[in-house]
C-alpha positions in Angstrom: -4.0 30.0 -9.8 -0.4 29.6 -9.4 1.4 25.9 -10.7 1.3 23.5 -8.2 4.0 21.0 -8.8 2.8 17.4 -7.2 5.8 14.8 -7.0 4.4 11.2 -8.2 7.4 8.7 -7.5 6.5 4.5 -6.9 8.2 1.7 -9.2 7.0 2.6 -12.5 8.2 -0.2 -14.8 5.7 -2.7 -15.0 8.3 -5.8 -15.2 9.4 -4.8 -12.2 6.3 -5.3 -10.1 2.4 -5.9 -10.7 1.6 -3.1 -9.1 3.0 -0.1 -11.4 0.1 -0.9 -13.9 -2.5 -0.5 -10.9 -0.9 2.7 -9.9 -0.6 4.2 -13.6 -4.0 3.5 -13.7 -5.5 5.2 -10.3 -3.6 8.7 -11.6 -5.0 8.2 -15.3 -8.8 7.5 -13.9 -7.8 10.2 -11.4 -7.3 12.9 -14.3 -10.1 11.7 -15.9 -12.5 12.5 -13.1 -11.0 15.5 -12.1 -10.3 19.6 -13.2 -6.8 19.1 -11.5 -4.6 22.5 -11.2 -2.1 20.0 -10.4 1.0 19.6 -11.9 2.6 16.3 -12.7 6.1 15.2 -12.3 7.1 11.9 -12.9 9.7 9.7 -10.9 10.6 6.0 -11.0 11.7 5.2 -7.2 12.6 1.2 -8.2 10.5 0.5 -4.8 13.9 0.1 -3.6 16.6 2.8 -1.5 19.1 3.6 -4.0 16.3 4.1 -6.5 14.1 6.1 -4.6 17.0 8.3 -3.2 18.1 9.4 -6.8 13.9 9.7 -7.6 13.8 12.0 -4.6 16.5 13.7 -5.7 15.5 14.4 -9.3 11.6 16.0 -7.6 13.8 18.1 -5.2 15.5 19.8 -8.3 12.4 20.0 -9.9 10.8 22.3 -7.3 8.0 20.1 -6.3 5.5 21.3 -3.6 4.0 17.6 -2.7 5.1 14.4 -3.3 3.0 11.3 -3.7 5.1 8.1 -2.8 6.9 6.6 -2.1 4.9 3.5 -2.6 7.6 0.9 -1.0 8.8 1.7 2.9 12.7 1.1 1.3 12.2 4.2 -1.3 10.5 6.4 0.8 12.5 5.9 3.9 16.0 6.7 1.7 13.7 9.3 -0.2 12.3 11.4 3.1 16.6 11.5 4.4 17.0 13.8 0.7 13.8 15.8 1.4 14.9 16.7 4.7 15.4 20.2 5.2 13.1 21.4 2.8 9.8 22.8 2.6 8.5 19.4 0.1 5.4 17.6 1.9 5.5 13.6 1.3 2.0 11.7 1.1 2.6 8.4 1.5 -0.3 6.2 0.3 1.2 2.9 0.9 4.3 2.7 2.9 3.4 1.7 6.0 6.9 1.5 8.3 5.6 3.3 11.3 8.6 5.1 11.6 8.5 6.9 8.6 6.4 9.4 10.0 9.2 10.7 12.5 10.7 13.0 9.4 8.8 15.8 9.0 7.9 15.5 5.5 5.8 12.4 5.7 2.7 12.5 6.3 0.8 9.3 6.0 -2.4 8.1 4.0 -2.8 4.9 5.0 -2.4 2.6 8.0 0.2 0.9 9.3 2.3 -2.3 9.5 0.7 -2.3 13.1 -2.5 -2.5 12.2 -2.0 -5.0 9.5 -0.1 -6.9 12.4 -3.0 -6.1 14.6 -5.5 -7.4 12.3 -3.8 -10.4 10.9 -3.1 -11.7 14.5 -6.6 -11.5 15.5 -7.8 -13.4 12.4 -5.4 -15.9 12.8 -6.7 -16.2 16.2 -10.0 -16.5 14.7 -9.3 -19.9 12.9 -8.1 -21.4 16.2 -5.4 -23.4 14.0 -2.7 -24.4 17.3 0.9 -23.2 15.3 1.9 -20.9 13.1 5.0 -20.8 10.9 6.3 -17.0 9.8 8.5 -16.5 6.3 9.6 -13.2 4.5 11.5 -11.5 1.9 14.0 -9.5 2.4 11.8 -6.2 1.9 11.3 -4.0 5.1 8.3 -4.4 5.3 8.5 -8.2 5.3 11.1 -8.2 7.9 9.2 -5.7 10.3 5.9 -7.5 10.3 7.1 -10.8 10.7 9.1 -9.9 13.3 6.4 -7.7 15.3 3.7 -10.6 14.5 6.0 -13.6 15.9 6.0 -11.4 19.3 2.2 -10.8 18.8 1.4 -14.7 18.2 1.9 -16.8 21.2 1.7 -19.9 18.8 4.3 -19.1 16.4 7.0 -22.0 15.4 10.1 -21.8 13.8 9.8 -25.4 12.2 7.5 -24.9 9.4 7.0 -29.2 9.4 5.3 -28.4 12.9 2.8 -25.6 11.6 -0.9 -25.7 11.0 -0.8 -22.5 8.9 1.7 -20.4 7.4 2.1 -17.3 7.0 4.4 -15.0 4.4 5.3 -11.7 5.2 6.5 -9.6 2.0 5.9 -8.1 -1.5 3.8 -10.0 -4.3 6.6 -11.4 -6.5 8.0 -13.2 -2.9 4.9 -14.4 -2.1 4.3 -16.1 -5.4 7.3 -18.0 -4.9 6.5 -19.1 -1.6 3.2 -20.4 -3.3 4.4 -22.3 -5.7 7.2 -24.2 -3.2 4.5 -25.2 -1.1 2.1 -26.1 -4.4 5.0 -28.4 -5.3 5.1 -30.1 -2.1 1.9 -30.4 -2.0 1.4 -28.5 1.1 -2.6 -27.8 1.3 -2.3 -25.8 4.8 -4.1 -22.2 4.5 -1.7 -19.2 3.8 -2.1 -15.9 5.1 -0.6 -13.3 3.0 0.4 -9.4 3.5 -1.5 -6.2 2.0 1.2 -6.1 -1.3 0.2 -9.8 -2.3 -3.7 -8.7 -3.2 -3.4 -8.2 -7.3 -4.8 -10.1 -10.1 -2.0 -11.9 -10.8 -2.8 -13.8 -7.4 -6.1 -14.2 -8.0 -5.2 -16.4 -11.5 -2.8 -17.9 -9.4 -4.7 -19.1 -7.2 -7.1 -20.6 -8.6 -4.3 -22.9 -9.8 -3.2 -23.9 -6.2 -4.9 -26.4 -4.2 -3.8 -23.9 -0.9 -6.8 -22.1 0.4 -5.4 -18.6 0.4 -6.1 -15.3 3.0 -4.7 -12.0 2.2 -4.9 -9.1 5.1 -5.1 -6.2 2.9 -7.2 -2.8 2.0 -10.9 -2.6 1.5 -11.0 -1.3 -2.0 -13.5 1.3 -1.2 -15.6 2.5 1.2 -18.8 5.4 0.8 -21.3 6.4 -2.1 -18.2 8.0 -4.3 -15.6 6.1 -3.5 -17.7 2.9 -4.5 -18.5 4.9 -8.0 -15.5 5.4 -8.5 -14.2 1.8 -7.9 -16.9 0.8 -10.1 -15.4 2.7 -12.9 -12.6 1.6 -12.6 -13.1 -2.1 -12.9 -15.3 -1.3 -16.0 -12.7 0.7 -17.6 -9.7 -1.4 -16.9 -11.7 -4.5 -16.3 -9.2 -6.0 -13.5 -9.1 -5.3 -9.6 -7.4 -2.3 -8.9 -5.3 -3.4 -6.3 -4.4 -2.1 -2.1 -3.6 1.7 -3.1 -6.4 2.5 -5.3 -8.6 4.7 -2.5 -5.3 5.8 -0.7 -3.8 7.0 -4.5 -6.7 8.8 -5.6 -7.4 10.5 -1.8 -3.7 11.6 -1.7 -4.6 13.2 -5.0 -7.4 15.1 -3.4 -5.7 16.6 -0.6 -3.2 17.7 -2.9 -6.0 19.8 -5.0 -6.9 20.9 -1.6 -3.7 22.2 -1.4 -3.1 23.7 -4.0 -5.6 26.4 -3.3 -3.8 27.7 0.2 -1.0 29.2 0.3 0.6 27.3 3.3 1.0 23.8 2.6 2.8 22.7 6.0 0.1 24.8 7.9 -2.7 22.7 6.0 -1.6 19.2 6.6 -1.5 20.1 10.3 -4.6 21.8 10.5 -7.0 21.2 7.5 -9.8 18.1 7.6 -9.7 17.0 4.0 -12.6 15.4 2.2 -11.9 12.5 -0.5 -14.0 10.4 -2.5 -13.2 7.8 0.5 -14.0 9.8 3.4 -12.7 12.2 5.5 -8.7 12.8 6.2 -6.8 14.5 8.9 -3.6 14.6 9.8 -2.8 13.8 13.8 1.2 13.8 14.4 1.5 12.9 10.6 -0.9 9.8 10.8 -4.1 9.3 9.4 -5.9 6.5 10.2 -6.8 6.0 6.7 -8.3 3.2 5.3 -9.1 -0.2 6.8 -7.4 -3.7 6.7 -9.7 -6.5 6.5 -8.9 -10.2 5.7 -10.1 -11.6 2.3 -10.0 -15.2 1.3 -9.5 -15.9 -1.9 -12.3 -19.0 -2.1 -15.4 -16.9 -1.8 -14.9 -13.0 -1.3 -17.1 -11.2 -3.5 -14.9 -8.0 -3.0 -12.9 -9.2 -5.8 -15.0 -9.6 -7.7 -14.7 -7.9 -11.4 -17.3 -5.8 -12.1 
């Protein structure tokens, strides 16, 4: 069997966000579990664009077949502009900028911002709370869905003083800080959060706030393997493995899959893939994979450490 070269590019220094250790960890139980033929080549994208162009840059010159990442939509949308042109497939297990898909390369293991807009809005319409106020960081992903969800929300304000429940739109560190400002005011209205927020670190975090806390994020795992191997998981590493864990260890598996054609572009757009976590295939680059729900931090027993 011939080398197959697989790309793996997120933010790989774990000061830099609490998800790297998540990630490194999904590859290692990944390896673990598996007779890969695959090839490892290792790239630290900064989850930002500069950062992700030079990572993309670095797994072009390597000769890469696949990539997996990038993990944040500003890396992989400078990354898939240096791919361009070139034969490299990109699985992207967790950046969700629908327009991503409209290079060629990306093909997308995950869902979208629009359907974590989607969801979210309906939840929120769930709670029947009359206004809601809309923050982000600067990320694109924070600035695309709370933009798209203040058109989708009928009841959204612009004067936080005047909400019944806020909302932030953005990446974990952000979010945290948005916490704590409302913690010190002691602001007890209910917070909905975005998929990146869901880690352990919020989990301690909250239970040191007196804010009743709702993220719209990933189901953790879904069908007899996939549940084994979240189970595993959370015995081995004892902690909650985060939103990517099923969409990091599928894109994985489609790239064994892979590796045993011979015609990788040909694959993605006709193959059905089977993961641990169901079924994948690829229409006009999207998936469908995975499904947001909306956990609150007070009593859901899907974060629970095993």
């Amino acid at each position: 069997m011939r080398e197959f070269k697989v790309g793996i590019s997120a933010s790989l220094d774990a000061s830099r966000t609490v998800h790297t250790r998540a990630f490194l960890n999904s590859v290692a139980l990944f390896n673990q579990v598996y007779d890969s033929p695959l090839h490892l080549v290792w790239a630290d994208d900064g989850a930002n664009a500069e950062m992700g162009s030079r990572a993309a840059t670095t797994l072009k010159r390597n000769g890469v077949d696949v990539v997996v990442g990038h993990f944040a939509s500003d890396a992989a949308r400078a990354a898939l502009q240096v791919y361009s042109g070139t034969d490299i497939a990109v699985l992207l297990p967790a950046a969700t900028l629908p327009e991503l898909t409209q290079f060629g390369q990306a093909h997308r293991v995950c869902c979208t911002d629009n359907d974590l807009i989607a969801k979210m809005a309906h939840g929120l319409g769930e709670t029947g709370c009359g206004s809601v106020f809309i923050h982000k960081d600067e990320s694109v992903h924070g600035r695309y869905v709370a933009d798209r969800l203040g058109r989708a929300l009928p009841n959204a304000v612009i004067d936080i003083a005047s909400a019944d429940a806020l909302v932030f739109c953005g990446r974990y560190e952000a979010a945290k800080q948005f916490l704590l400002a409302r913690h010190q005011e002691m602001d007890s209205r209910e917070v909905w959060l975005t998929d990146d927020a869901l880690c352990d670190a919020l989990l301690v975090l909250a239970e040191r706030l007196s804010i009743r806390i709702k993220v719209v994020s990933y189901r953790p795992g879904s069908g007899e393997v996939g549940e084994r191997l979240l189970s595993q998981y959370r015995q081995q590493y004892a902690s909650f493995p985060g939103p990517y864990f099923s969409s990091t260890i599928a894109s994985l598996e489609i790239c064994v899959a892979l590796s045993r054609g011979e015609d990788t572009k040909r694959s993605l757009l006709k193959q059905n893939f089977s993961t641990s976590f169901g079924d994948v295939r690829f229409v006009e680059r999207e998936s469908g994979f995975g499904e947001y729900i909306v956990f609150d931090l007070a009593n859901d027993s899907l974060l629970d450490v095993v």
